[in-house]
C-alpha positions as CSV (number, residue, x, y, z in Angstrom):
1,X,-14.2,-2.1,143.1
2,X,-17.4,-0.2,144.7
3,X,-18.6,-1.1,148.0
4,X,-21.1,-1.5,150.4
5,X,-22.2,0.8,153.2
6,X,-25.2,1.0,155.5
7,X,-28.1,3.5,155.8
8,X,-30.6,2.5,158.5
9,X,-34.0,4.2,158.3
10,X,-35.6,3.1,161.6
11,X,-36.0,6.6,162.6
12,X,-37.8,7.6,159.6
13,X,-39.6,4.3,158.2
14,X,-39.4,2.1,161.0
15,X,-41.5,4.7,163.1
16,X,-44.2,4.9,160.5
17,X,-45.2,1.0,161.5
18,X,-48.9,1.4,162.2
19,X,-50.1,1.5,166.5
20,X,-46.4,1.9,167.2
21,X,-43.5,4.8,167.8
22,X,-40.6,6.3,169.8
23,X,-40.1,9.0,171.8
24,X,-37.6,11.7,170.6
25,X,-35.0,10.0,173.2
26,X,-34.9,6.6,171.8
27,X,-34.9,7.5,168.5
28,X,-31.6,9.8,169.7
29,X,-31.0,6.5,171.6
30,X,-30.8,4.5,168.3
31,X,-28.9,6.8,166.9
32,X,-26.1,6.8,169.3
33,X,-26.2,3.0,169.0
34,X,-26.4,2.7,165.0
35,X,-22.9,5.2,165.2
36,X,-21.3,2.9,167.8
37,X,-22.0,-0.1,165.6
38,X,-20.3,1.4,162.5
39,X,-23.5,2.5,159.9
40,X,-22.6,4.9,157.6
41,X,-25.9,7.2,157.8
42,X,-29.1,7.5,159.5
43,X,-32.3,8.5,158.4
44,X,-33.4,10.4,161.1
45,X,-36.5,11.7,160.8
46,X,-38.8,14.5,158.8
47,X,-37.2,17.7,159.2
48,X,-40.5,19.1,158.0
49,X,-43.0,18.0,160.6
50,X,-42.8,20.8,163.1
51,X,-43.1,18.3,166.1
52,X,-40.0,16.3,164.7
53,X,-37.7,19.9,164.6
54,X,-36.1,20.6,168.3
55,X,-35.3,16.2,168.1
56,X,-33.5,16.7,164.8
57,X,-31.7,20.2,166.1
58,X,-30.5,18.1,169.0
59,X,-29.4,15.7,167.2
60,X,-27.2,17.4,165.1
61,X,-26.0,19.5,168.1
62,X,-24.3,15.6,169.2
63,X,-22.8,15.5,165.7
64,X,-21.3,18.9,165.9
65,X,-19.4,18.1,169.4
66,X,-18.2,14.9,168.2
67,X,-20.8,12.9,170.5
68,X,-22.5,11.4,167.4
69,X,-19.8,11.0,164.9
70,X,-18.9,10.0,162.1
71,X,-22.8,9.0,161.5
72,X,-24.4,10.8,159.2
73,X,-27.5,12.4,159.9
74,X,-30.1,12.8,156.6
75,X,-33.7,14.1,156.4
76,X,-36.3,12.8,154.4
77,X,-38.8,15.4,152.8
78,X,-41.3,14.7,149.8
79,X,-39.1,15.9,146.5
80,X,-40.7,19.4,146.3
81,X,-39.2,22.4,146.4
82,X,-41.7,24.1,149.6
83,X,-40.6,20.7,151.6
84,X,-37.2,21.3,150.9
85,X,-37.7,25.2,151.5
86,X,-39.3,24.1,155.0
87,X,-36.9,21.6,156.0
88,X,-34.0,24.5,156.0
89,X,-36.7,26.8,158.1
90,X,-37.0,24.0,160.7
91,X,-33.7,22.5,160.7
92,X,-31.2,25.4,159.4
93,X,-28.2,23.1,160.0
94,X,-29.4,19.7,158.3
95,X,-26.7,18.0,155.8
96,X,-28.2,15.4,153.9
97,X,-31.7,14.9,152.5
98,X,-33.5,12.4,150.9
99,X,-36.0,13.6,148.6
100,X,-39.2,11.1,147.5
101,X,-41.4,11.3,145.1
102,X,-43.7,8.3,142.8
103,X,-42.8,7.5,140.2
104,X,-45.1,4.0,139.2
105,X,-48.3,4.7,136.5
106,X,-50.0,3.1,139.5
107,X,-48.9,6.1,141.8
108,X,-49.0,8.9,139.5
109,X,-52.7,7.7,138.3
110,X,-53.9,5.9,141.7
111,X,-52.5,9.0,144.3
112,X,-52.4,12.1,142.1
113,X,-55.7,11.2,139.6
114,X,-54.2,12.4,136.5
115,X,-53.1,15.7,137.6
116,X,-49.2,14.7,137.1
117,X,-47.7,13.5,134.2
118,X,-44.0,11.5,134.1
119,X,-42.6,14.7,132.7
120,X,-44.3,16.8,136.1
121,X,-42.9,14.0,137.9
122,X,-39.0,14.6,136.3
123,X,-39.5,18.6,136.8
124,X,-40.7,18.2,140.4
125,X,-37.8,16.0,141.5
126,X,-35.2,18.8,139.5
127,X,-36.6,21.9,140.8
128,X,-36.4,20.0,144.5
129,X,-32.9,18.6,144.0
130,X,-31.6,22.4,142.8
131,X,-33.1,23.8,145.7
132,X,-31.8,22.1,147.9
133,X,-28.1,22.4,146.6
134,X,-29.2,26.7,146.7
135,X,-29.8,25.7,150.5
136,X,-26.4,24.3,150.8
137,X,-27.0,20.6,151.3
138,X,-23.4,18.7,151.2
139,X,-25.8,15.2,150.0
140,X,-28.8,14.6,148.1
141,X,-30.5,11.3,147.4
142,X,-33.2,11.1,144.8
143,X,-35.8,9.0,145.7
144,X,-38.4,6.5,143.4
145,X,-41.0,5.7,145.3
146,X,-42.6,2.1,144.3
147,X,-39.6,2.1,141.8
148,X,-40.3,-1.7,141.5
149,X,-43.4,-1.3,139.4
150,X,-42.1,1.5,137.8
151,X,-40.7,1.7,133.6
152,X,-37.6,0.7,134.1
153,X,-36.5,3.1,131.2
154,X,-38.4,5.9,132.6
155,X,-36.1,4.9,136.3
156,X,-33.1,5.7,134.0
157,X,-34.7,9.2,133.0
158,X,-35.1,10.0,136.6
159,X,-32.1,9.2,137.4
160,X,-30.0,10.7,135.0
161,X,-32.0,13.5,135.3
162,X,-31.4,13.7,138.8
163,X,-27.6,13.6,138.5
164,X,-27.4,16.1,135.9
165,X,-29.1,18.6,138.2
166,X,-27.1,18.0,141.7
167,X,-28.4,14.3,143.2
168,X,-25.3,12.4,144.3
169,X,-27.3,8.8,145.0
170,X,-30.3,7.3,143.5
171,X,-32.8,5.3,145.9
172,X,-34.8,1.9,144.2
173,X,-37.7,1.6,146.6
174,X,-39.2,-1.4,146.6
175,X,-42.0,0.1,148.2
176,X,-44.1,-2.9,148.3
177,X,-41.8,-5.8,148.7
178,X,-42.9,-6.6,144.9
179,X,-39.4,-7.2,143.3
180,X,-37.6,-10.8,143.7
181,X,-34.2,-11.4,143.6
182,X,-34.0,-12.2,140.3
183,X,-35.8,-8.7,139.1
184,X,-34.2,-6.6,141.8
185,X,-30.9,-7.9,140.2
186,X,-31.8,-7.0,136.7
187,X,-33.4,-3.5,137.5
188,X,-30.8,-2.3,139.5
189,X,-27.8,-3.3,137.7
190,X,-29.1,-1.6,134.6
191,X,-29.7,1.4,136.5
192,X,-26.2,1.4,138.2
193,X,-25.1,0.8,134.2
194,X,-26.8,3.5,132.7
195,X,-28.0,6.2,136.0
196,X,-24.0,6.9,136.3
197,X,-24.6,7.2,140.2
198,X,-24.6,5.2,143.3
199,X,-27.7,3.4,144.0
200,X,-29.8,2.8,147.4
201,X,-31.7,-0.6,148.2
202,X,-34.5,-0.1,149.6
203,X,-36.5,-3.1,150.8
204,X,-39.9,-4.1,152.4
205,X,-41.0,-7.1,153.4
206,X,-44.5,-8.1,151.8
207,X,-43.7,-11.1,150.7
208,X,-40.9,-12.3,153.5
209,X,-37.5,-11.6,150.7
210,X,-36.7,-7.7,152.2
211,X,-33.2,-9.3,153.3
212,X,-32.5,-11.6,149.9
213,X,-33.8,-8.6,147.9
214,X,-31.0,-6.6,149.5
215,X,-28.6,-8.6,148.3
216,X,-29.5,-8.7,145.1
217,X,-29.9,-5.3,144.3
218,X,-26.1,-4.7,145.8
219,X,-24.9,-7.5,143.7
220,X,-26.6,-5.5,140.6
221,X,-25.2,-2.0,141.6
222,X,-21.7,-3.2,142.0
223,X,-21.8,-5.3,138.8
224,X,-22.9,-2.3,137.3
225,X,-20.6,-0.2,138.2
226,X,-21.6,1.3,141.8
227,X,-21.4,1.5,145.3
228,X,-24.3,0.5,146.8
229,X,-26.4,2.2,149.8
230,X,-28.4,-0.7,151.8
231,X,-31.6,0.7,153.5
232,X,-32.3,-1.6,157.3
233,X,-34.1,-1.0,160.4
234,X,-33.3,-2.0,163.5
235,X,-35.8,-5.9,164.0
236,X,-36.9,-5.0,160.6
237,X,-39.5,-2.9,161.8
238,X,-41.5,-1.2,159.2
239,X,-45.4,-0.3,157.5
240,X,-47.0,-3.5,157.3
241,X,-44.6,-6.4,157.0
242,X,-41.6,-4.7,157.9
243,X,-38.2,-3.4,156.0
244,X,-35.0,-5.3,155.7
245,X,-33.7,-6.0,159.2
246,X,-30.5,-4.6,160.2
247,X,-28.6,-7.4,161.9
248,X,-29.7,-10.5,159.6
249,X,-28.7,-8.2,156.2
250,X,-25.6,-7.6,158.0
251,X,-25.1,-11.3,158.6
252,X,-25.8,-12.6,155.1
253,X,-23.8,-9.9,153.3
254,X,-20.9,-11.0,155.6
255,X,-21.5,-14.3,155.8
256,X,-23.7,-16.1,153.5
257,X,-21.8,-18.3,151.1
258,X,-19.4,-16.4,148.6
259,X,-20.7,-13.0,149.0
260,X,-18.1,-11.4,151.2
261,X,-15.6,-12.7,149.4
262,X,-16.5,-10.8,146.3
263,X,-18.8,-8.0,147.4
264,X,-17.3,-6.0,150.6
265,X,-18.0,-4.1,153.1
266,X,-16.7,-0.5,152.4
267,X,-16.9,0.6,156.5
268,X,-17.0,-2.4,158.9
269,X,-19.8,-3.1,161.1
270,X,-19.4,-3.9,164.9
271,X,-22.1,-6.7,165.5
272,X,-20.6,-7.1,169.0
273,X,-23.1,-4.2,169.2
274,X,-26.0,-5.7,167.5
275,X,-27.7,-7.6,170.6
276,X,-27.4,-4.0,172.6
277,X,-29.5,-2.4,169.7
278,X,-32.0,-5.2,169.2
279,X,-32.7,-4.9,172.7
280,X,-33.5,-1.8,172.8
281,X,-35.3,-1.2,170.1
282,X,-37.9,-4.5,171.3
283,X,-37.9,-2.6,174.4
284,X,-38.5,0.7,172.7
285,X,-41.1,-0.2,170.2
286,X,-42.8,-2.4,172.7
287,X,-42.5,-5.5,170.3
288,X,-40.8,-8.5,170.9
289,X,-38.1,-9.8,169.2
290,X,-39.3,-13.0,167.6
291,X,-37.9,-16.2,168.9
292,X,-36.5,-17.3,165.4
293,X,-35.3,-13.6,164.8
294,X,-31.7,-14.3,162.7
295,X,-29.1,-14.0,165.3
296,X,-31.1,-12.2,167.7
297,X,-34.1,-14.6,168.3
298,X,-34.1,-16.8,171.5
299,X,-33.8,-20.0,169.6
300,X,-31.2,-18.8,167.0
301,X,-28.6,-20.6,169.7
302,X,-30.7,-23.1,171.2
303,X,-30.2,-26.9,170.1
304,X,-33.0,-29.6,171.2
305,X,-32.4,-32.4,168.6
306,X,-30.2,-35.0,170.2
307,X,-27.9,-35.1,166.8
308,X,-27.8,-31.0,166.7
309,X,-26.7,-31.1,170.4
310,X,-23.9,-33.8,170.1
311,X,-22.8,-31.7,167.2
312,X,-22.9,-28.9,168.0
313,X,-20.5,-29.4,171.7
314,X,-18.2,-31.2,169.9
315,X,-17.8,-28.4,167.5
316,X,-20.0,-25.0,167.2
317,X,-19.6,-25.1,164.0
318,X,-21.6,-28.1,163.1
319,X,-24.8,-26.3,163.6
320,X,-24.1,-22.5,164.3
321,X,-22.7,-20.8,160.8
322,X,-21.7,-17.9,163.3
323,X,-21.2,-17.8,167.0
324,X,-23.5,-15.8,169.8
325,X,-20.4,-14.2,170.9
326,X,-19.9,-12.3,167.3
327,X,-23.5,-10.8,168.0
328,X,-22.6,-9.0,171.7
329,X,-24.3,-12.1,173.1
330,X,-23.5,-14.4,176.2
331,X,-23.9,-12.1,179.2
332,X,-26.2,-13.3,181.7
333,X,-29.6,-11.1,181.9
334,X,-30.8,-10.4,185.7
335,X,-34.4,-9.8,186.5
336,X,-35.3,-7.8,189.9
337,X,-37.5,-10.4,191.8
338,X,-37.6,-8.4,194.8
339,X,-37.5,-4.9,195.4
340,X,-37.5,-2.7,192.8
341,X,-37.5,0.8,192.3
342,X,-37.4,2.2,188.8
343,X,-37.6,6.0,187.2
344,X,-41.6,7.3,186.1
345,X,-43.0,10.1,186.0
346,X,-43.9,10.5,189.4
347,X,-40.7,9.7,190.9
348,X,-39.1,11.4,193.8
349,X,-35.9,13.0,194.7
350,X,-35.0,9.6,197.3
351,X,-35.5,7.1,194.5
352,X,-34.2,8.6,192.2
353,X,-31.0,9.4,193.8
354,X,-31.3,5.6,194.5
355,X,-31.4,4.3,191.6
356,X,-28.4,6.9,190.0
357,X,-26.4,5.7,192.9
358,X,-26.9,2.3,192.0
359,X,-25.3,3.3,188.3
360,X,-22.2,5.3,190.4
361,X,-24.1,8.7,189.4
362,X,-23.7,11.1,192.1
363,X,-24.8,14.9,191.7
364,X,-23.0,18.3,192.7
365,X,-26.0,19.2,194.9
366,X,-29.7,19.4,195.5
367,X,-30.7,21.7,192.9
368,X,-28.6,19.5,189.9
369,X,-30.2,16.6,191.2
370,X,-33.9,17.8,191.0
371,X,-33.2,19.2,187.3
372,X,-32.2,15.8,186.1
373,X,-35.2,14.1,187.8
374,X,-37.6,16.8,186.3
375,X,-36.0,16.0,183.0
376,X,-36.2,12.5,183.7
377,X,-40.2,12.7,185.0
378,X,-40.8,14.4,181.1
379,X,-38.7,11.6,179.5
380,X,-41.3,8.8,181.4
381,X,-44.5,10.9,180.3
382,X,-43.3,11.1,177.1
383,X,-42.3,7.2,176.4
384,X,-44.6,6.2,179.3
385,X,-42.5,3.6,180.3
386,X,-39.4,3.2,182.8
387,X,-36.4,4.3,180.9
388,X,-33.0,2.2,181.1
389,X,-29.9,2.6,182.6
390,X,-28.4,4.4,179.5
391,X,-31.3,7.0,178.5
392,X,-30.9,8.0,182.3
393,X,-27.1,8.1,181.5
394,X,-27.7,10.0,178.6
395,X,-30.2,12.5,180.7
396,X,-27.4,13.0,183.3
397,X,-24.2,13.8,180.7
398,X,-26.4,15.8,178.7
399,X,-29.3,17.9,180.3
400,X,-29.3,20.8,177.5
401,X,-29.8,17.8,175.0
402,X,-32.1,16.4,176.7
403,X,-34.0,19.3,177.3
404,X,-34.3,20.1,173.9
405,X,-35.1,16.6,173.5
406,X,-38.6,17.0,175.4
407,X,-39.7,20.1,174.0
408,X,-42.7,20.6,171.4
409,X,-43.6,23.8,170.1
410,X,-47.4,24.2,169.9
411,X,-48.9,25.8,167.0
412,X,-48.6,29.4,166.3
């Protein structure tokens, strides 16, 4: 029977929430933690924006020695054949793509006024999916963007379309959180009938049902017929009111009531690891994780009623349908009240060496150490804030990485 994996797109979608970003470490950072917990792929960025091109070279220079493996590692380029053609000039080495294009009459009227038809928008999306095959990409998804309030008949043509011509997964975006459950369902399944290729579920969150909307659409590409391709981010973090949130879609499709049972997982996922990732990525983005957060909120453990509290020491699971410990939760968080000293961009070779010796880090000599803290110093101006204790760990194992990490190639 088909299965489900995971692609999170935190590193291309989640990044495009408005007043907010990460530096090119932490989004390496979130990759590193998205392969320990066991996702199948990540999106990790735009292999055409010239700023985004020594990040995604490093990147895949982890995959190659192992460090960031099995992950996969896909771009996401508009579905034309000079992004494609571009991508390969930035990023010689990248896999996997994802190619987009509209595909709604809303789209092709209200973003390219009348000069693209449905049949400009099918010859696009071929001519970009055989290029990229010339170019020697192993993947290729096909992307509709605001597939929700597109034909569904004329989804079918894209996607068959795509297949015929190299495209080995088909993405539904639900670009604006429009679908239900109930529609999502229905669409999808008839697409997973009739496309003849795996489907993606891509979810937002405009009207609070990214996660249920997940669900459904898996439930109607393996009743049709398909594996299925989940789209998260890490907190749900996302344009406007977020995309599907990586830990609670997790949850439900392995715990809400009959779904595992029927519709599995095809790779495991280790939420032991989810609580190190959520944390992060608050810190990261700068936005709190929200105190009824699924699983990772403060209060998704915490029991006031007198009847929940009885219940809930006499037996967890009274109240708690999972426990904190499944989530990497429990440890005891210690906050510096005292002294501190932590890494910026203006730090010196004594506390720095301080605060590596605290972590067990020693250095060869004098010269390694200044390196790392100059690497370090452009890591704080570039995330302008105090990184933690494993970017610094990250910065010390691997300096050429990091390096290329930091650099950006002004205009020619």
């Amino acid at each position: 029977m088909p299965g489900i994996y995971f692609i999170d797109v935190t590193n291309r979608d989640g990044v495009q929430t408005a007043h907010l970003g990460l530096s090119k470490l932490e989004k390496t950072m979130i990759n590193l933690y998205l392969n320990e917990m066991g996702v199948f792929q990540s999106e990790f960025g735009f292999p055409t924006t010239r700023h985004e091109q020594f990040y995604l070279q490093a990147n895949l220079e982890l995959a190659e020695t192992g460090v960031l493996q099995p992950i996969r590692l896909s771009g996401w380029v508009r579905a034309t054949t000079s992004d494609v053609a571009t991508a390969f000039k930035f990023v010689p080495g990248i896999k996997h793509l994802n190619l987009s294009i509209s595909t709604s009459e809303q789209m092709i009227n209200g973003k390219f006024l009348g000069k693209k038809t449905k049949e400009d928008i099918l010859k696009t999306m071929v001519d970009a999916v055989e290029a990229a095959r010339a170019y020697g990409a192993e993947s290729i998804g096909v992307n509709a963007e605001d597939a929700s309030r597109t034909d569904i008949d004329f989804l079918v043509r894209f996607a068959l379309a795509a297949k015929e011509h190299g495209a080995d997964r088909f993405r539904y975006c639900d670009t604006l959180g429009y679908d239900n459950s109930f529609t999502i369902y229905e669409a999808v399944k008839i697409l997973a009938e009739n496309g003849g290729m795996p489907i993606e579920i891509h979810c937002h969150s405009d009207l609070g049902m990214a996660v249920a909307n997940s669900l459904a659409g898996a439930k109607g590409a393996i009743d049709g017929g398909q594996d299925v391709y989940i789209n998260t981010t890490v907190n749900g973090m996302g344009e406007r009111a977020g995309n599907a949130d990586l830990v609670a879609t997790v949850l439900a499709v392995t715990k809400s009531k009959g779904f595992a049972e029927r519709y599995k997982l095809v790779k495991p996922i280790d939420l032991t690891r989810a609580w190190k990732i959520a944390k992060f990525a608050s810190y990261a983005f700068g936005v709190p994780i929200p105190v009824n957060q699924p699983g990772m909120g403060a209060n998704a453990f915490a029991h006031a009623s007198g009847i929940h509290a009885d219940g809930v020491l006499k037996d967890p699971q009274n109240y708690e349908l999972y426990n904190y410990t499944e989530l990497g939760r429990g440890e005891p968080e210690l906050v510096e009240t005292g002294r501190e000293i932590c890494s910026g961009e203006y730090s010196g070779i004594s506390g720095f060496r301080h605060i590596m010796g605290k972590m067990a880090v020693t250095f060869a000599d004098a010269k390694e150490a200044e390196m790392i803290l100059e690497l370090v110093r452009y890591a704080n101006v570039e995330a302008q804030k105090p990184l933690v204790e494993e970017e610094l760990l990250f910065i010390t194992k691997y300096p050429k990485i990091a390096k290329k990490l930091l650099t950006l190639k002004p205009l020619e």
